[in-house]
Each structure stands twice: as structure tokens, then as C-alpha cells.
C-alpha atoms as a printed R data frame, in Angstrom:
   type eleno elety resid chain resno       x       y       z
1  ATOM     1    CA   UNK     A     1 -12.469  10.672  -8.700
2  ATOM     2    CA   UNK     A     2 -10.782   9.282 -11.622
3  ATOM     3    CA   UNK     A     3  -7.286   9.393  -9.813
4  ATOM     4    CA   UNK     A     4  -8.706   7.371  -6.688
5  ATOM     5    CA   UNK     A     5 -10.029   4.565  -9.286
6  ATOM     6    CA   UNK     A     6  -6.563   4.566 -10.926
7  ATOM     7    CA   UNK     A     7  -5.290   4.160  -7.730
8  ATOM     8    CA   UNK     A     8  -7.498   1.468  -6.171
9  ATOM     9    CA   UNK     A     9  -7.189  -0.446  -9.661
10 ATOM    10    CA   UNK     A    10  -3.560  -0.694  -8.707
11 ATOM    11    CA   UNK     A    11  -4.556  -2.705  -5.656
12 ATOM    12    CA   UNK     A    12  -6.530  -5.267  -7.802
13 ATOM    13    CA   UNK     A    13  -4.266  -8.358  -8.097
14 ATOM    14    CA   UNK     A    14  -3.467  -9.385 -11.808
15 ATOM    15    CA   UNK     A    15  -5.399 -12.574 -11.897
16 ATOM    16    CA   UNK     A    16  -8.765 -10.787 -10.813
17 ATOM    17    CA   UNK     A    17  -8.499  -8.507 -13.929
18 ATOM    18    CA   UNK     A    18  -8.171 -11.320 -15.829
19 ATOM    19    CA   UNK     A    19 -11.893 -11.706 -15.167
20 ATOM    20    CA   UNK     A    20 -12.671  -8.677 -17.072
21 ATOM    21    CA   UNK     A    21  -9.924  -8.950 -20.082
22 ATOM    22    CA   UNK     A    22 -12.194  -5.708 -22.532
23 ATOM    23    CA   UNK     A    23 -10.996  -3.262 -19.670
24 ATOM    24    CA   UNK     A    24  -7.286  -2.013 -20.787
25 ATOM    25    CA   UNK     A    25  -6.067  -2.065 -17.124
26 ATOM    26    CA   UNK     A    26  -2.881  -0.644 -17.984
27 ATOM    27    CA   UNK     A    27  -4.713   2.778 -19.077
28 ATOM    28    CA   UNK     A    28  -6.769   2.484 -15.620
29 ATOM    29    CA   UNK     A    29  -4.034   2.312 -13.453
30 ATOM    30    CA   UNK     A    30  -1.716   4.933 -15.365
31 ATOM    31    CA   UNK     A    31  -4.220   7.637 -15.708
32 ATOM    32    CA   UNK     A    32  -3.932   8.879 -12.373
33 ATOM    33    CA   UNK     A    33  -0.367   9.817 -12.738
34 ATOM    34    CA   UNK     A    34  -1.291  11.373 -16.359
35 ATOM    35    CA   UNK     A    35  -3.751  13.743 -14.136
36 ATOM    36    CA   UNK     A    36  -1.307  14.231 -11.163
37 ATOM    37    CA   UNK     A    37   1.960  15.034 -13.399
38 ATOM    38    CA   UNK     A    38   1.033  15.714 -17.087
39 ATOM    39    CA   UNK     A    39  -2.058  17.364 -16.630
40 ATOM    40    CA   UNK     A    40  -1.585  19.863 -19.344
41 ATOM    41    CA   UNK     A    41  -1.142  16.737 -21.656
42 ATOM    42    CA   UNK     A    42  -5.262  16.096 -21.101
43 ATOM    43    CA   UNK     A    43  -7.958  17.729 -22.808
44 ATOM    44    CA   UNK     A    44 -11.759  18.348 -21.680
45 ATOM    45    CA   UNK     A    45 -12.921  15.714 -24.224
46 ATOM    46    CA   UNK     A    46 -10.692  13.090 -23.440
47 ATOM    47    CA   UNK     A    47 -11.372  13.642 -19.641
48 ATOM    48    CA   UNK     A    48 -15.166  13.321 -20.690
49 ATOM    49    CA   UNK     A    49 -15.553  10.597 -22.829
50 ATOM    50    CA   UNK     A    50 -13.345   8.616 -19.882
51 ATOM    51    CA   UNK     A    51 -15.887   9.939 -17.602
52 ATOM    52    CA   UNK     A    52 -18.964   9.056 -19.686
53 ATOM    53    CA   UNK     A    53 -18.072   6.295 -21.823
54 ATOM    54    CA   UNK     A    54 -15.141   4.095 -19.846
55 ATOM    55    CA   UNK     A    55 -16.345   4.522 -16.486
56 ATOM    56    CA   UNK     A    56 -19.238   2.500 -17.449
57 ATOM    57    CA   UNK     A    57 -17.814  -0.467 -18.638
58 ATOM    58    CA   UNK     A    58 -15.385  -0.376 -15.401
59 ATOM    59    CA   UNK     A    59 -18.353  -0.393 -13.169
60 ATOM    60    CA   UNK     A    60 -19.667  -3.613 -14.461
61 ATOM    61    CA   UNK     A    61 -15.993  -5.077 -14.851
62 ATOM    62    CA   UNK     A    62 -15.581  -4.049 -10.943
63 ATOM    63    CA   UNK     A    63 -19.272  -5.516 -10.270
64 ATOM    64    CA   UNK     A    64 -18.428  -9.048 -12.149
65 ATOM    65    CA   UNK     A    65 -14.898  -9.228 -10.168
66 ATOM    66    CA   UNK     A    66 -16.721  -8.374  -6.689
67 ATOM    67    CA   UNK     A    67 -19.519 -11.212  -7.666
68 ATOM    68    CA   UNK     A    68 -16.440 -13.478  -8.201
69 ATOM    69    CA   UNK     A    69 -14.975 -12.897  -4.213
70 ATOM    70    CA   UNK     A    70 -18.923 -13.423  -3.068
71 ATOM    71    CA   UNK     A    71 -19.215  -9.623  -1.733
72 ATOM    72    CA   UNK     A    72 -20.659  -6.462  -3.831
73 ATOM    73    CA   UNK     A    73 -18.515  -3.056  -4.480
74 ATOM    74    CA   UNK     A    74 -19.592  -1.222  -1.234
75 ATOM    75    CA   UNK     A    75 -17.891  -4.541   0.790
76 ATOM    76    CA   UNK     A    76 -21.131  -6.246   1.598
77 ATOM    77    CA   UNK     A    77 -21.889  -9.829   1.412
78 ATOM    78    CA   UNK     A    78 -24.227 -10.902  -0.934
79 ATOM    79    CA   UNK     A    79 -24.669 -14.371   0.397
80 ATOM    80    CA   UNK     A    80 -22.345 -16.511  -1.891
């Protein structure tokens, strides 16, 4: 899961991220290659505090920049 979010955060143009500036999107996007190629460089914690304390913070980051384009995550409109 955390490689498809590294991946799809790669799709995000620049200016959109600038909407949520706390998120270090330069660690987002270049975690998924960490997992895919230097996997033995990652440890169970560091894996789990990504999972329980970063993902978080990315899921309102993601929310605020969907708000901005007038639709929610899932691609719905939410009438803006």
C-alpha cells in the first residue's frame, strides 16, 4: 500500500503540494523505490511509525488538496 501512495504522489503536480507544504513530498514519492530496491535498508519500526503516524497527516493533506479541485479522494463531486 505504501508503494502505490508513493507512486500516485508522483502524479500530483508540484503546485497542488504546495497546498499541503508540512508533508515532506520528496520522502512520499521516494519511499516506494526504498521498498522496491533497498528493502533490506528498512526496519519494522520505521515501516510502522510511516504506517501509523505519517499516513495520517497524508490523508488530510490528500483530503485538503481534493477539496481544492471541488471533488473528494474516491473521485466524487462534492458540489463545489
Amino acid at each position: 500500500m505504501i508503494e502505490i501512495i508513493s507512486e500516485a504522489a508522483r502524479h500530483i503536480p508540484d503546485p497542488l503540494l504546495e497546498l499541503a507544504p508540512e508533508i515532506p513530498w520528496k520522502q512520499v514519492r521516494g519511499i516506494g523505490n526504498v521498498l522496491r530496491h533497498e528493502y533490506h535498508k528498512t526496519s519494522d519500526p520505521l515501516v510502522w511509525a510511516v504506517v501509523t503516524e505519517s499516513l495520517p497527516q497524508l490523508r488530510q493533506a490528500i483530503d485538503r488538496i481534493s477539496k481544492s479541485l471541488g471533488s473528494s479522494p474516491t473521485g466524487e463531486s462534492n458540489g463545489l
